[in-house]
MIZASE-361743 format. One record per residue: residue in three letters; chain; x, y, z of N, C-alpha, C in turn. Coordinates in steps of 0.001 Angstrom, whole numbers. Layout:
<recs>
REC   residuo   cadena    n_east   n_north      n_up   ca_east   ca_north     ca_up    c_east   c_north      c_up
REC       ALA        A         X         Y         Z         X          Y         Z         X         Y         Z
...
</recs>
This chain:
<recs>
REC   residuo   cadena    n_east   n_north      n_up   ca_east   ca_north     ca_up    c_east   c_north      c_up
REC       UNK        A    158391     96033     88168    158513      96950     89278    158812     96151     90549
REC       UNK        A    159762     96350     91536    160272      96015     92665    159361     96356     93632
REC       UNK        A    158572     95725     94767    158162      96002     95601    158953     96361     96750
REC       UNK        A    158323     97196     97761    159300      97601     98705    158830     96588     99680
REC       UNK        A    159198     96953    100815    159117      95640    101887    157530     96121    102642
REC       UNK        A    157814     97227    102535    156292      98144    103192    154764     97592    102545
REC       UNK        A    155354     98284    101062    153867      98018    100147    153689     95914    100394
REC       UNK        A    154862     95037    100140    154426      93807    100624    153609     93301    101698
REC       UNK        A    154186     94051    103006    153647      93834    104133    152095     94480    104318
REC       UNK        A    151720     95846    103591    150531      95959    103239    149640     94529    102214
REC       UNK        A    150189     94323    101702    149790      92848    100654    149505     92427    101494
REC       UNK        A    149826     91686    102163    149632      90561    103465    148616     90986    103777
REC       UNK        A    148621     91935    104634    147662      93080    105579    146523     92719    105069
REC       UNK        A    145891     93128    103210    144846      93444    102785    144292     91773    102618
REC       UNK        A    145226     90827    102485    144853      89277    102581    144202     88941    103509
REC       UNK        A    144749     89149    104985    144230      89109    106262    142693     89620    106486
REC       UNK        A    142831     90701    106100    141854      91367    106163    140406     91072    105470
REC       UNK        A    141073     90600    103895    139995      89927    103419    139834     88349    103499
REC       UNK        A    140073     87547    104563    139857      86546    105039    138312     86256    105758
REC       UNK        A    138977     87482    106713    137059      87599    107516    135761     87516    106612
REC       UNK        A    135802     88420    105055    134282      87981    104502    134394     87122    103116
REC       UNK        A    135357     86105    103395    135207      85096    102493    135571     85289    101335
REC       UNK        A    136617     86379    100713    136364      86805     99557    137821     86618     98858
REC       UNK        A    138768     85323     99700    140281      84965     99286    139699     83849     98818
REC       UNK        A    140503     83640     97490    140793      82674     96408    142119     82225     97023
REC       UNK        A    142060     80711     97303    143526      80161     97295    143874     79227     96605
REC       UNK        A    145257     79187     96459    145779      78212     95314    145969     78475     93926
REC       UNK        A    146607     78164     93170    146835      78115     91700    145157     77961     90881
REC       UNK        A    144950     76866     91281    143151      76448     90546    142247     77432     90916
REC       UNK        A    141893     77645     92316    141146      78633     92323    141554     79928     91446
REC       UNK        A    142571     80132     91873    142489      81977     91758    142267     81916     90032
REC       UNK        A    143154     81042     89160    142365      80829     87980    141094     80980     87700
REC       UNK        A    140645     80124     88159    138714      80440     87957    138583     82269     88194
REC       UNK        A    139268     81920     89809    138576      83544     89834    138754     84560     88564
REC       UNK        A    140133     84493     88323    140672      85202     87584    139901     85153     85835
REC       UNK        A    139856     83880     85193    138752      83823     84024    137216     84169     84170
REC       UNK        A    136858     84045     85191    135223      84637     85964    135110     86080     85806
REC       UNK        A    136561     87040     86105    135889      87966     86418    136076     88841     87661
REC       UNK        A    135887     87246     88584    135610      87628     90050    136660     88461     91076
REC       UNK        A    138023     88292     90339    138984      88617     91182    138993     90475     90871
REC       UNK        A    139859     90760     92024    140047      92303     91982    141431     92334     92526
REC       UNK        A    142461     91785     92486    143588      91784     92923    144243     89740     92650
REC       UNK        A    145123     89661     92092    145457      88234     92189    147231     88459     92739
REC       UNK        A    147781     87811     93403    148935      87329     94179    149677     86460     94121
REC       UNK        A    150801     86409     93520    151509      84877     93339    152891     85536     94298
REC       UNK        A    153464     84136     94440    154598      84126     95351    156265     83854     94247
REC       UNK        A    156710     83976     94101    158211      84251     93219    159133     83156     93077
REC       UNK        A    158806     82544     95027    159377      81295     94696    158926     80096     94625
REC       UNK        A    158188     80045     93816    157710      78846     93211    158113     78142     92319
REC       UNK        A    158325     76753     92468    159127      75965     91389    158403     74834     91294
REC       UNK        A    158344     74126     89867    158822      75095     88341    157795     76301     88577
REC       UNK        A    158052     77709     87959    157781      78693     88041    156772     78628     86593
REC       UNK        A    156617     77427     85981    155682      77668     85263    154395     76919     85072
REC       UNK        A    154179     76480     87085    152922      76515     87524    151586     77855     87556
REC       UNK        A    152870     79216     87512    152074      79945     87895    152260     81380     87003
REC       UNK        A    152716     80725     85718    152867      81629     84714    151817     82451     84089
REC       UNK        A    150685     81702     83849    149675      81901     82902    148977     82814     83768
REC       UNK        A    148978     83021     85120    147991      83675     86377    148287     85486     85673
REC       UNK        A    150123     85675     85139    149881      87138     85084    149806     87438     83658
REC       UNK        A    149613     86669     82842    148980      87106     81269    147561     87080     81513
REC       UNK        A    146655     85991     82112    145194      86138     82604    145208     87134     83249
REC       UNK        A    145312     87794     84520    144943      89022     84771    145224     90161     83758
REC       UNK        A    146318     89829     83484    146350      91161     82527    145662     91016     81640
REC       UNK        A    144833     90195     80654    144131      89762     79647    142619     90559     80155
REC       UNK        A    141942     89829     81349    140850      90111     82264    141454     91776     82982
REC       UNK        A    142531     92288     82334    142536      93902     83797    142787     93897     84617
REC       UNK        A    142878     93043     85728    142655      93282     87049    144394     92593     87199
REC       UNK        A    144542     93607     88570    145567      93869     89102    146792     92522     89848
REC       UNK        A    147917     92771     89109    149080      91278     89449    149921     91662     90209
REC       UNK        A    150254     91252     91495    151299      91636     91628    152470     90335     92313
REC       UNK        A    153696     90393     92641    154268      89188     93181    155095     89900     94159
REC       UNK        A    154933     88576     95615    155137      88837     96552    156500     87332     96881
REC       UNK        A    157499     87433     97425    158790      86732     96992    158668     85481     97986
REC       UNK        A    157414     85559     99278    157761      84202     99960    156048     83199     99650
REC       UNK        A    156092     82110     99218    155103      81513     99268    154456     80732    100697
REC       UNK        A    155348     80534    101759    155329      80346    103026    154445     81885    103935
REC       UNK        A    154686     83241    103257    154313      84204    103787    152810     84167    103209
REC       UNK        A    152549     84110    101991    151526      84085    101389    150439     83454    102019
REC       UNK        A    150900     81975    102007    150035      80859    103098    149810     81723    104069
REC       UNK        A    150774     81762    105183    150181      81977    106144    149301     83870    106730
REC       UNK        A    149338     84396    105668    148675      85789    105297    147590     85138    104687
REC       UNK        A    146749     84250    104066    145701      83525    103991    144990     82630    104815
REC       UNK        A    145713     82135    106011    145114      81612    107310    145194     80019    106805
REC       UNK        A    146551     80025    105990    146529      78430    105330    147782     78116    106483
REC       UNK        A    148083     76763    106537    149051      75946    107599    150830     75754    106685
REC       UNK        A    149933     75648    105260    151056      75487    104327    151130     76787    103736
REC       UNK        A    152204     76146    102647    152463      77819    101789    151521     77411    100355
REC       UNK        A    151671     78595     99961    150663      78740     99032    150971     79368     98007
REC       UNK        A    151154     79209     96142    151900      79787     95230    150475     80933     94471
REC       UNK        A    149746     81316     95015    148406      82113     94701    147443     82355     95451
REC       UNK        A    147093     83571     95480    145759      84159     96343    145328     84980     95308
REC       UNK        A    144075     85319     95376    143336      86328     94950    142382     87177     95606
REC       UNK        A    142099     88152     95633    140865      88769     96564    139843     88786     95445
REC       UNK        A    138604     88290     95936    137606      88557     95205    136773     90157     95036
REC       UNK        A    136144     90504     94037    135032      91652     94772    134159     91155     95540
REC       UNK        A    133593     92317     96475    132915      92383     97545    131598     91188     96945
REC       UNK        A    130730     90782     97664    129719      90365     97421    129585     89379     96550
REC       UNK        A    130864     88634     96032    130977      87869     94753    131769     86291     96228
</recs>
């Protein structure tokens, strides 16, 4: 499924947002963990990432674990929608309280 430019820019939005209570996974390693834990409730990879099969295994694990994949096309946007300096090929939001 194609994202529109809207629902992306909401992506971002809900990253931002969950910055304030601690509950973003960043990076490839983390969001893994998160993602085999449990912990995640949304995971995020970026499209252009190369080799692209750093970040392959992230959407058979969510889908394995349920929880929701989606890809967003700039890894530079990603970063900095996580409050990172660099770009970043994975985020995840955790659940609340986790």
């Amino acid at each position: 499924m194609e994202l529109t430019k809207d629902i992306i820019e909401r992506i971002y939005s809900i990253i931002e947002d969950s910055r304030t209570d601690g509950r973003i996974r960043k990076g490839v390693n983390e969001v893994t963990k998160s993602l085999e834990r449990g912990e995640a409730k949304l995971s995020i990879v970026a499209t252009d990432v190369s080799p692209s099969e750093i970040i392959q295994h992230l959407a058979l694990l969510a889908k394995d674990k349920e929880i929701m994949h989606v890809e967003v096309p700039s890894k530079a946007e990603l970063g900095a929608a996580a409050g990172l300096p660099v770009a970043t090929a994975a985020v995840a939001i955790a659940r609340s309280g986790e």
